[in-house]
C-alpha positions as CSV (number, residue, x, y, z in Angstrom):
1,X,-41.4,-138.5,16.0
2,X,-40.4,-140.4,18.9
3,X,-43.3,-142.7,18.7
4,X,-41.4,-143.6,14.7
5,X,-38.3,-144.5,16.4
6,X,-39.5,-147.0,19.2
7,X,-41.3,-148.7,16.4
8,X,-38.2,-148.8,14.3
9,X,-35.6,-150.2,16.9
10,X,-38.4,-152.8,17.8
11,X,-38.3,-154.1,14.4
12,X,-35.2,-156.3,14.5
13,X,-36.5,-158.1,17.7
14,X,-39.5,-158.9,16.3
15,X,-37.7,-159.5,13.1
16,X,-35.7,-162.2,15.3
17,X,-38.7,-163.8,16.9
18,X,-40.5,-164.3,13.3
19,X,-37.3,-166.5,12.6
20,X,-38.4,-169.0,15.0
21,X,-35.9,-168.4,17.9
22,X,-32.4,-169.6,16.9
23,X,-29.9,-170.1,19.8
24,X,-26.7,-167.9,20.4
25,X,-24.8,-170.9,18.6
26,X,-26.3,-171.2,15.6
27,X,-24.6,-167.6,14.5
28,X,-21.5,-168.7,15.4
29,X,-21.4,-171.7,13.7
30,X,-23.0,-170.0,10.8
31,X,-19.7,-167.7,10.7
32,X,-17.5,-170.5,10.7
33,X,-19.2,-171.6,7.8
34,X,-18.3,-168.6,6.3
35,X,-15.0,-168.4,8.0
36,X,-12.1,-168.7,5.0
37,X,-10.4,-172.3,5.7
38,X,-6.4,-171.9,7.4
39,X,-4.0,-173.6,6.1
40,X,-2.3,-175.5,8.8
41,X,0.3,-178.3,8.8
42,X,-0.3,-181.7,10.1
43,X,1.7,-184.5,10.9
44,X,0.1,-188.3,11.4
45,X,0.0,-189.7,15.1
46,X,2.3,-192.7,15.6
47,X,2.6,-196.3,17.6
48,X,6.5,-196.7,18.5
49,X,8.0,-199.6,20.9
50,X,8.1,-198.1,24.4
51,X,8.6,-200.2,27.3
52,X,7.8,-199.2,30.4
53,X,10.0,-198.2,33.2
54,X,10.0,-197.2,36.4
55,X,13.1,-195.5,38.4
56,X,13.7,-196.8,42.2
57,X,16.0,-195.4,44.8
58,X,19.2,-197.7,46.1
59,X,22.5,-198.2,46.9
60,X,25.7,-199.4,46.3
61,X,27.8,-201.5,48.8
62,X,30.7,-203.4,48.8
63,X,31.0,-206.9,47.9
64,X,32.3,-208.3,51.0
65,X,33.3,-206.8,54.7
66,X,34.7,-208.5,57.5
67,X,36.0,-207.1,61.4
68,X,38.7,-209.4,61.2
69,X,39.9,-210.7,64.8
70,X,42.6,-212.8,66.7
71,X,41.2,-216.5,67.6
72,X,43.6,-216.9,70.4
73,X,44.5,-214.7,73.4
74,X,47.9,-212.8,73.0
75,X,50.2,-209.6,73.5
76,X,49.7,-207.6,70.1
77,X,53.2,-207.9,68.9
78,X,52.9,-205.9,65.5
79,X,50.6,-204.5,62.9
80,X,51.6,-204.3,59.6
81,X,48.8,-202.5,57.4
82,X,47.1,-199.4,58.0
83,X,43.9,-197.6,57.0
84,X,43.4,-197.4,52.9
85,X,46.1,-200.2,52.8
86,X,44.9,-202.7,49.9
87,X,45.7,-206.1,51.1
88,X,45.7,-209.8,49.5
89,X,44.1,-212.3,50.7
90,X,46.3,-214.6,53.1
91,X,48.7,-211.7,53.5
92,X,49.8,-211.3,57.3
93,X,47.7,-208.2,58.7
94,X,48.8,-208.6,62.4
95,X,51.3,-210.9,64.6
96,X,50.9,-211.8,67.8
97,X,53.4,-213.0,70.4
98,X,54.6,-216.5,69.8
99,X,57.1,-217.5,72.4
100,X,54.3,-219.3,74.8
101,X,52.7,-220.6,71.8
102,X,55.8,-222.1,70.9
103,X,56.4,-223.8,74.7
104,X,53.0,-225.4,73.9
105,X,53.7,-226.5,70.7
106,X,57.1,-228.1,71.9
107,X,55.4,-229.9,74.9
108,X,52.7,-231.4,72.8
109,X,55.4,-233.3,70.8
110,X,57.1,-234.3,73.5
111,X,54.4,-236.0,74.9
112,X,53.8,-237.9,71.6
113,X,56.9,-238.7,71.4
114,X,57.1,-240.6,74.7
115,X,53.9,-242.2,73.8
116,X,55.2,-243.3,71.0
117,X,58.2,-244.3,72.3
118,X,56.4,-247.1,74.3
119,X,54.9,-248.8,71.1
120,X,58.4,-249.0,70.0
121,X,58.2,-246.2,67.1
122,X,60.1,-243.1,66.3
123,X,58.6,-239.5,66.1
124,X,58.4,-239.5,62.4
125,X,56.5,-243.2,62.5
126,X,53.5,-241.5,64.1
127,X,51.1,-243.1,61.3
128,X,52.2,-246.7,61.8
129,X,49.9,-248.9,63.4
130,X,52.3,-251.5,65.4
131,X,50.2,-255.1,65.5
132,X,53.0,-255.6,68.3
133,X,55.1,-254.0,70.8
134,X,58.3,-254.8,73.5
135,X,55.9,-255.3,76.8
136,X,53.9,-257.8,74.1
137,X,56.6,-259.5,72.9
138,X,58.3,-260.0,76.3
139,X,54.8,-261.3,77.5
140,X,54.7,-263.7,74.9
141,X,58.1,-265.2,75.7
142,X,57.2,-265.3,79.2
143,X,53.8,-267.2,78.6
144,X,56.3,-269.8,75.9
145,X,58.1,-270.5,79.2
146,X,55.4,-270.8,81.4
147,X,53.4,-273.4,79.7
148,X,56.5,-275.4,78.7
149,X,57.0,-275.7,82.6
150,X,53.2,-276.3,82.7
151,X,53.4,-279.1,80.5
152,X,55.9,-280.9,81.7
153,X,54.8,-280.9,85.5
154,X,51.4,-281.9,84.0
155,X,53.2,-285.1,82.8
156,X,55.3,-285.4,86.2
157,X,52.6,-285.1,88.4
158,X,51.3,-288.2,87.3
159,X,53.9,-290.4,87.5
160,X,54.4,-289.1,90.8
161,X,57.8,-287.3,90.1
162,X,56.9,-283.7,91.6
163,X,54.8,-283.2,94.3
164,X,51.3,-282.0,93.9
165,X,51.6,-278.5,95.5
166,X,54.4,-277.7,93.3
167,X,52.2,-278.6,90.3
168,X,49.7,-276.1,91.4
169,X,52.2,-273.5,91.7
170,X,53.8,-273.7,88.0
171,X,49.6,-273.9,86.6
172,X,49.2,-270.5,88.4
173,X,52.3,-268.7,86.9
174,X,51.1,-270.7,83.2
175,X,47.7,-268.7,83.9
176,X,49.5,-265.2,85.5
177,X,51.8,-265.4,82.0
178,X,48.5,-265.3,79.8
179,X,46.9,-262.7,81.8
180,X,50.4,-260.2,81.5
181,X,49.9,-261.3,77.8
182,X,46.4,-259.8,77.5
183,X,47.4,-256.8,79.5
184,X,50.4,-255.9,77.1
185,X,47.6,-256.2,74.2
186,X,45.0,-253.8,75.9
187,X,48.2,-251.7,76.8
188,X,48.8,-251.4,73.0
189,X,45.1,-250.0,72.5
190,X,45.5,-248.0,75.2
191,X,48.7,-246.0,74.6
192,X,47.4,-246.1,70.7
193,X,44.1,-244.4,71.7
194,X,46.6,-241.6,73.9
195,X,48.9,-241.5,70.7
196,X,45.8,-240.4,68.5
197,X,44.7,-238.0,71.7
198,X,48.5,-236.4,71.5
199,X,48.5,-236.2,67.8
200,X,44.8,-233.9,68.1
201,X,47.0,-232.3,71.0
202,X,50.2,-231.3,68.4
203,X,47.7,-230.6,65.3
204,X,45.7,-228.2,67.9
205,X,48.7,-226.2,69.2
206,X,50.1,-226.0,65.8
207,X,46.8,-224.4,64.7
208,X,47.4,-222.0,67.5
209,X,51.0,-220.8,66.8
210,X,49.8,-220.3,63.2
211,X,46.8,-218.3,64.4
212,X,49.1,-216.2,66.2
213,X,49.2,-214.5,62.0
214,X,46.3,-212.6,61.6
215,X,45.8,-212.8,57.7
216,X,43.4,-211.5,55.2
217,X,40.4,-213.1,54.5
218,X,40.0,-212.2,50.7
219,X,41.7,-209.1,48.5
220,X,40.5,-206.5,49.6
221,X,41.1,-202.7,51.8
222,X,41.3,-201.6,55.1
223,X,39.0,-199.1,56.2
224,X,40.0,-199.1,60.0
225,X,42.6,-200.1,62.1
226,X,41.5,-201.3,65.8
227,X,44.4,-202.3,67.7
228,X,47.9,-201.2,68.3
229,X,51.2,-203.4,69.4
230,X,51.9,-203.8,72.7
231,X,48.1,-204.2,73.6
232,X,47.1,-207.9,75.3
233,X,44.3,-209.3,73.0
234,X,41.5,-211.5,74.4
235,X,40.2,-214.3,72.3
236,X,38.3,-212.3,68.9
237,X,39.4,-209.1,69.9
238,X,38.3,-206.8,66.9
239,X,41.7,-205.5,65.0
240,X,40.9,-204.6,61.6
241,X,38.2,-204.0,59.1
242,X,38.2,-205.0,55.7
243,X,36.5,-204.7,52.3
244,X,36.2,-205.6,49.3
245,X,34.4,-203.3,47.3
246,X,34.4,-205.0,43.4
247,X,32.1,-206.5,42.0
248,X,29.7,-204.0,43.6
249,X,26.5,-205.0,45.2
250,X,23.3,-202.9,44.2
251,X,20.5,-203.5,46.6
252,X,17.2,-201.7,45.7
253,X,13.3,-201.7,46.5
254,X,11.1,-202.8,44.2
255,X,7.4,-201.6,44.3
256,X,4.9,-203.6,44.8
257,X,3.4,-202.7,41.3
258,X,6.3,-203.7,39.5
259,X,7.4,-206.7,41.5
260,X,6.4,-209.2,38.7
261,X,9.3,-207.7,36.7
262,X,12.4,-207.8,38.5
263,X,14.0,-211.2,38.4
264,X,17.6,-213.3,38.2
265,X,19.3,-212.2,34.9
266,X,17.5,-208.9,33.9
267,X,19.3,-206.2,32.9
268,X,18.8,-202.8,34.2
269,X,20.7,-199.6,34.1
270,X,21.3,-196.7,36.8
271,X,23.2,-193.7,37.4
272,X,24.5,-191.7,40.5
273,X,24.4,-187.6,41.3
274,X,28.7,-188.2,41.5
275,X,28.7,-189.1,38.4
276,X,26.1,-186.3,36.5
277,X,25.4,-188.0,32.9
278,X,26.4,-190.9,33.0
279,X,24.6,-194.3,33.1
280,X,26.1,-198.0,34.7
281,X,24.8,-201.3,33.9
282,X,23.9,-204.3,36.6
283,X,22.4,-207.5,36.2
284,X,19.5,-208.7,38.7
285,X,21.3,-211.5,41.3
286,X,18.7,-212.2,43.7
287,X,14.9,-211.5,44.6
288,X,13.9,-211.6,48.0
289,X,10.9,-214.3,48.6
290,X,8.3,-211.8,50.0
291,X,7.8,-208.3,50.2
292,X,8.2,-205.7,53.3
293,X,5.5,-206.2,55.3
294,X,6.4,-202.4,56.4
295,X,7.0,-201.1,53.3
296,X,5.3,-203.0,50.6
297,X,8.3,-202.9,48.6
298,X,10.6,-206.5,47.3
299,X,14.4,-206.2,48.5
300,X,16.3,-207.0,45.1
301,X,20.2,-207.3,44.4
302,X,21.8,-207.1,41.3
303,X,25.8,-207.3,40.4
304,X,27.3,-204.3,38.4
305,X,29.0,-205.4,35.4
306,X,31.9,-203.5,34.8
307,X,34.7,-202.2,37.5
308,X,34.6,-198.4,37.8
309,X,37.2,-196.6,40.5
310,X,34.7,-194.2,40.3
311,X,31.6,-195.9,42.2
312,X,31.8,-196.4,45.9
313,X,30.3,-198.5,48.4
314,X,27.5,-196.3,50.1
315,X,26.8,-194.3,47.2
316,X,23.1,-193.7,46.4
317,X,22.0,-194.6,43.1
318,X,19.0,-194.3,41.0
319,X,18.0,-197.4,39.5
320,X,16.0,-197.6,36.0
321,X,13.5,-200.9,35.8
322,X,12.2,-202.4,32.8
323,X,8.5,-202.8,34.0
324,X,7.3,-203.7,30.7
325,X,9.6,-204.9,27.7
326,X,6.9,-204.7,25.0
327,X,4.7,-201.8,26.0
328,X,3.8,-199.2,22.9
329,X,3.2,-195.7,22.7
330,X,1.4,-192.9,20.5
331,X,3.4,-190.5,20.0
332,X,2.9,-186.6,18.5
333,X,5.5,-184.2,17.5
334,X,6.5,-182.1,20.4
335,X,5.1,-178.9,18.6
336,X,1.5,-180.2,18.6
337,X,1.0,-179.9,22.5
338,X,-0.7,-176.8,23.4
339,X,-0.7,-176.0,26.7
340,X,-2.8,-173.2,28.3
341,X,-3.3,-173.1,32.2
342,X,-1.7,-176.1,32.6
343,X,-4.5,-178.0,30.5
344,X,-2.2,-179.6,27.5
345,X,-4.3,-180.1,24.2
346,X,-4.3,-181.0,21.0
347,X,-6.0,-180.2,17.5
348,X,-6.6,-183.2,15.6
349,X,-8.2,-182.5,12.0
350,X,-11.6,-184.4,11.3
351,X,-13.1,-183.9,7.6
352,X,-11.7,-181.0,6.8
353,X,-12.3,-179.6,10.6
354,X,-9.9,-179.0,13.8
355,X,-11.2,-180.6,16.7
356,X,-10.0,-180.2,20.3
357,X,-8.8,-182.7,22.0
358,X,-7.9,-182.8,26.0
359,X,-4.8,-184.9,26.6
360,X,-1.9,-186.1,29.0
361,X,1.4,-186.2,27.9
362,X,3.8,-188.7,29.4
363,X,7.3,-189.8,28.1
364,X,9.4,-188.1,25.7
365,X,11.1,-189.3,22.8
366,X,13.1,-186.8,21.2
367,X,10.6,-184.8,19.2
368,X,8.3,-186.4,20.2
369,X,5.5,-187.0,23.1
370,X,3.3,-189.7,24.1
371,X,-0.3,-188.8,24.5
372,X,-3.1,-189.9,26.4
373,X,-6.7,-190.0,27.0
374,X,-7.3,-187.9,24.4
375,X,-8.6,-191.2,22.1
376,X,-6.0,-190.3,19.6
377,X,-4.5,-193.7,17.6
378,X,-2.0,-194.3,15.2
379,X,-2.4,-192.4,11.8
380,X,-4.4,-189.6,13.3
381,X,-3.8,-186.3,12.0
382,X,-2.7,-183.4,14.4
383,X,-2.0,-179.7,13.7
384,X,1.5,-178.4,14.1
385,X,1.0,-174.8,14.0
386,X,-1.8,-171.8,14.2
387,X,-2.6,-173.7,17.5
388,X,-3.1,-170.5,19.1
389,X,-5.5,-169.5,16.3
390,X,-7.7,-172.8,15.8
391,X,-10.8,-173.1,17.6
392,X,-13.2,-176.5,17.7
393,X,-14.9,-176.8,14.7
394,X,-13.1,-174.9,12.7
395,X,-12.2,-175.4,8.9
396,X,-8.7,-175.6,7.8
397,X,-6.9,-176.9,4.9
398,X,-4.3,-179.4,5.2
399,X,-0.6,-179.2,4.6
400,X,0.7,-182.4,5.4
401,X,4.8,-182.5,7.2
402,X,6.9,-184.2,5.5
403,X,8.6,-185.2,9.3
């Protein structure tokens, strides 16, 4: 009896080997054949306008800063704006002392006066150019004199009227006459060159008195004050800083994949962690020549179009690039990304058949994802549901979304 029974479980074996063999899969595939189609629905694969973009780190600043400081020495003698003042520009910030300034000022036109004073002009004339002046004049009338004496002893000495020597005497004053006549005319270009000295003398001390005003360089806000009254200043002693925070700079790195991208007039957008939610746009200003050597990155600027109160100079920002304005994308609904120990796939239905397909997924629009290297293309169909239950290879019947 037991002999019977070794026989009979041996049967299928050798049953097997008679059949010529078949592999493991062959069953399995034979079972899908005779698996009952699921009904799945699909939805097509599709190319939409995607450009690429790439988010940087930066920052906002301000638009201008300045320490501003006193050009000439002085006792402090008041401040007149304090920290988170706003200030216009050529508003007076600071004063200093102007009594000496004053004395300066004073004896600087006093000495143009007496300069001009010897050309014969007023202090209001001190544009006129005199072609003539008293000590000329007075030289001239002296030299008319001399050589009518010099004349008429030239006609005496002939005849013998007037003694030789005295001759020679009334030549030499004709001659010393023409000589105080050429030294009242390089007297006149002398005291006209001292006039034009004193006038640069006046304009300078004038320039000092009105320096003694410390005044804004542009609109703007002080964000610290330096300096009290009372204290004695040396020449660009810092008092005040200032700035002018609209329109807001945005400086940012660009990498040096994207670099080709960024230039004068493109748009981009960014937003701020003060601001959760919200976006800002800025226009590209200026691109740096060359990169950082260090970093490998291009220094960019770019202007922010509208004026917010919100945004601050110093703020960090994150800064959205167009990298590529025309770039596509195929996209699949959302719902047809499986994924399953972090390995995304998807099922994309071939004659009547699911296949599996290995894929990244990378930007998000809406509903839907863009996939890659999964060699899926536009108009390719892809399960939406029963992903769980669909294995490669298997049959299924269509039921085609109407999304």
């Amino acid at each position: 009896m037991r002999k019977e029974l070794l026989v009979l479980a041996g049967l299928p074996a050798l049953f097997l080997a008679a059949c010529g063999g078949s592999s493991p899969q062959q069953p399995v595939e034979a079972a899908a054949e005779l698996q009952e189609p699921l009904a799945v629905r699909v939805a097509r694969a599709e190319l939409r306008q995607a450009p690429r973009k790439l988010w940087v780190t930066g920052s906002l600043q301000a638009d201008e800063t300045a320490t501003v400081s006193n050009e000439v020495a002085g006792k402090l003698a008041a401040v007149y704006v304090d920290f988170g003042d706003r200030v216009r520009q050529g508003q007076v910030l600071a004063e200093l002392d102007k009594r000496e300034l004053k004395l300066q000022l004073e004896r600087a036109r006093s000495a143009l006066a007496q300069a001009l004073a010897r050309l014969g002009l007023s202090p209001d004339q001190g544009d006129v150019v005199p072609e003539t002046t008293p000590a000329i004049r007075q030289a001239e009338a002296q030299l008319e004199t001399a050589r009518t004496k010099y004349e008429s002893a030239a006609r005496l000495v002939k005849t013998g009227d007037i003694a030789h020597d005295r001759y020679v005497e009334i030549e030499k004053a004709y001659h010393a006459a023409q000589a105080a006549l050429d030294a009242a005319r390089h007297e006149l270009q002398v005291v006209l060159a001292q006039v034009q000295s004193l006038k640069a003398e006046v304009a300078l001390a004038e320039k000092r008195l009105s320096d003694a005003e410390i005044r804004a360089p542009f609109d703007g806000y002080v964000t610290e004050r330096l300096a009290s009254a009372g204290e004695f200043l040396r020449q660009n002693t810092p008092l005040l800083r200032l700035v002018k925070p609209y329109p807001l700079r945005l400086r940012f790195d660009v990498p040096e994949s994207a670099a080709p991208a960024v230039r004068p007039g493109r748009s981009l957008r960014f937003r701020t962690d003060a601001l959760p939610g919200e976006e800002f746009a800025a226009t590209v200003t200026e691109v740096a020549a060359s990169l950082d050597p260090r970093s490998r990155t291009l220094p960019a600027e770019a202007r922010v179009e509208v004026r917010d109160e919100r945004l601050k100079p110093g703020m960090f920002v994150q800064v959205q690039l167009v990298v590529d304005p025309d770039a596509t994308a195929v996209v699949v609904p959302r719902q047809a990304v499986r994924t399953v120990a972090g390995l995304r796939k998807v099922f994309v239905i071939e004659d009547g058949r699911a296949v599996e397909r290995k894929v990244e997924t990378d930007r998000e629009f809406g509903d839907w994802v863009e996939v890659r290297n999964g060699g899926i293309s536009p108009g390719t169909l892809v399960a939406l549901d029963h992903l769980a239950e669909l294995v490669d290879g298997m049959p299924v019947t269509v039921i085609e979304s109407e999304s």
